[in-house]
N, C-alpha and C positions, 0 to 999 in steps of 0.2 A: 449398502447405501446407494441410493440414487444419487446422480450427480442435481446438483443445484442449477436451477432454469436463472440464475439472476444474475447479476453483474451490477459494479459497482459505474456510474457514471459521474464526470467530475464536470463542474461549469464554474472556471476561474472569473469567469464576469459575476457572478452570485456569492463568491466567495469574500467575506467582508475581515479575515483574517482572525476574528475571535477564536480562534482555537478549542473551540466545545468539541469538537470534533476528538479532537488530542487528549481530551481529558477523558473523555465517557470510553474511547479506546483503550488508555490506559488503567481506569478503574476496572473495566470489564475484564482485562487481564493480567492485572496485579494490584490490585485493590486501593490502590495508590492515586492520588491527582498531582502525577508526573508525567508531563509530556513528552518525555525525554523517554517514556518508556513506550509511547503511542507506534501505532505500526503504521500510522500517516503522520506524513508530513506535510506541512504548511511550508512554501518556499517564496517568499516576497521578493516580489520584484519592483524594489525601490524606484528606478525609474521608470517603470510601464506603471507606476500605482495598480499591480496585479499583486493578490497571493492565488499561491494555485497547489491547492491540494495534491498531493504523489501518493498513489497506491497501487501495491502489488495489481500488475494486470492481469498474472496468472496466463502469463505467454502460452501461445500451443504447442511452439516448440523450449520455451523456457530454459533457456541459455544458461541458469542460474542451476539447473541441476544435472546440467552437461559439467561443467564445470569445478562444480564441488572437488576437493579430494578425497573425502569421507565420505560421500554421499549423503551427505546430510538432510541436501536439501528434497522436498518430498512430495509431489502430484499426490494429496489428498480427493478422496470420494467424493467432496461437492466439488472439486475441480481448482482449489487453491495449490499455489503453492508454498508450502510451511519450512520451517527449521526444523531436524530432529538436535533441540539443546543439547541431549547427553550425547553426539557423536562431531557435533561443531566445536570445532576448533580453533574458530573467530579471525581464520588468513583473509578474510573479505573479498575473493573470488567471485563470489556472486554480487556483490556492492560493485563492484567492478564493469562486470559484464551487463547487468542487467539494461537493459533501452529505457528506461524510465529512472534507473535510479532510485528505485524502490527501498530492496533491504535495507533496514536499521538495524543501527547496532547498540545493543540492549548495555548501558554506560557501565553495568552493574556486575555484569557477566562477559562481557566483551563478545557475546555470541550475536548471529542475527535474528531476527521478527521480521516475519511480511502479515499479513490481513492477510485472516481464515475465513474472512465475513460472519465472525463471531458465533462459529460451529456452537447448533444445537439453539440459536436462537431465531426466532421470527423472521426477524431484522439485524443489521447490523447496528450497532450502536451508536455509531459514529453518524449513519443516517439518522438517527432519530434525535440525535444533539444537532441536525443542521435542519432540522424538517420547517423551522421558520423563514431561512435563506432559502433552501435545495441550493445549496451549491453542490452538495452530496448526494445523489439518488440511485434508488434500487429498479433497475431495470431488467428486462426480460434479455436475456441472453438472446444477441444477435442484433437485438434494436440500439448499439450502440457497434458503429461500425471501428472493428480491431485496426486496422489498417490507419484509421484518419485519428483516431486515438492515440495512438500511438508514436506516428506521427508529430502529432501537438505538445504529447510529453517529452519527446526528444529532443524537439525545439526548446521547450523549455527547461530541460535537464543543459543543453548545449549554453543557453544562456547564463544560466544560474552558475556552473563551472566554469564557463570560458574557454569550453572543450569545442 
């Protein structure tokens, strides 16, 4: 498989909190309209009247699979980084470490979920529930600079825990 030219780009200013995003992620991968099972998250920031989208960034050096005990976690061919379910163990090592604060944990299984960018499809899902906003867009790998990205999500991972 070719790695995937796209990436996921996030605009907390476009983001209006409706959670379509959450839902169309979680039907796509458990047929279900449970949020709770979404591999984004929505994080409101009550007093900045911000919500701001959190998804896997799929680090280059991704600290989430150094980390693992199991090795669970796992640099798939379009360049995500996934959970193998049957070898997690659900110690949240990777919740942990991640700069974004990404990993979920699946309430059901007690294992994690990050965005695969909805392997095997066009689009991701979650883009195409925000396509009236774009607080969510599908970009060309590289036109969303990692560095300032990342960044922004730190800040606001730092906010959001008090960390």
């Amino acid at each position: 498989m070719n790695m995937r030219r796209e990436q996921l780009a996030i605009d907390p200013e476009k983001c209006t909190g409706c959670r379509r995003c959450m839902i169309a992620c979680a039907m796509k991968h458990h047929g279900r309209i449970d949020p709770d099972l979404s591999r984004v998250n929505i994080i409101g920031l009550d007093s900045k009247d911000l919500n701001v989208p959190v998804i896997c960034m799929a680090c280059d050096t991704a600290p989430c699979i150094k980390v693992c005990p199991m090795n669970a976690r796992i640099r798939q061919a379009n360049g995500t980084v996934t959970t193998n379910t049957d070898v997690c163990i659900g110690c949240r090592a990777c919740v942990y470490i991640c700069p974004v604060g990404s990993p979920r944990i699946n309430p059901y299984t007690g294992r994690t979920m990050t965005c695969d960018m909805c392997e095997g499809e066009t689009e991701p899902w979650c883009v195409a529930a925000c396509r009236q906003e774009k607080a969510l867009t599908l970009c060309t790998q590289g036109s969303v600079p990692h560095r300032a990205a990342r960044k922004a999500a730190s800040k606001t991972k730092q906010f959001h825990t008090g960390g």
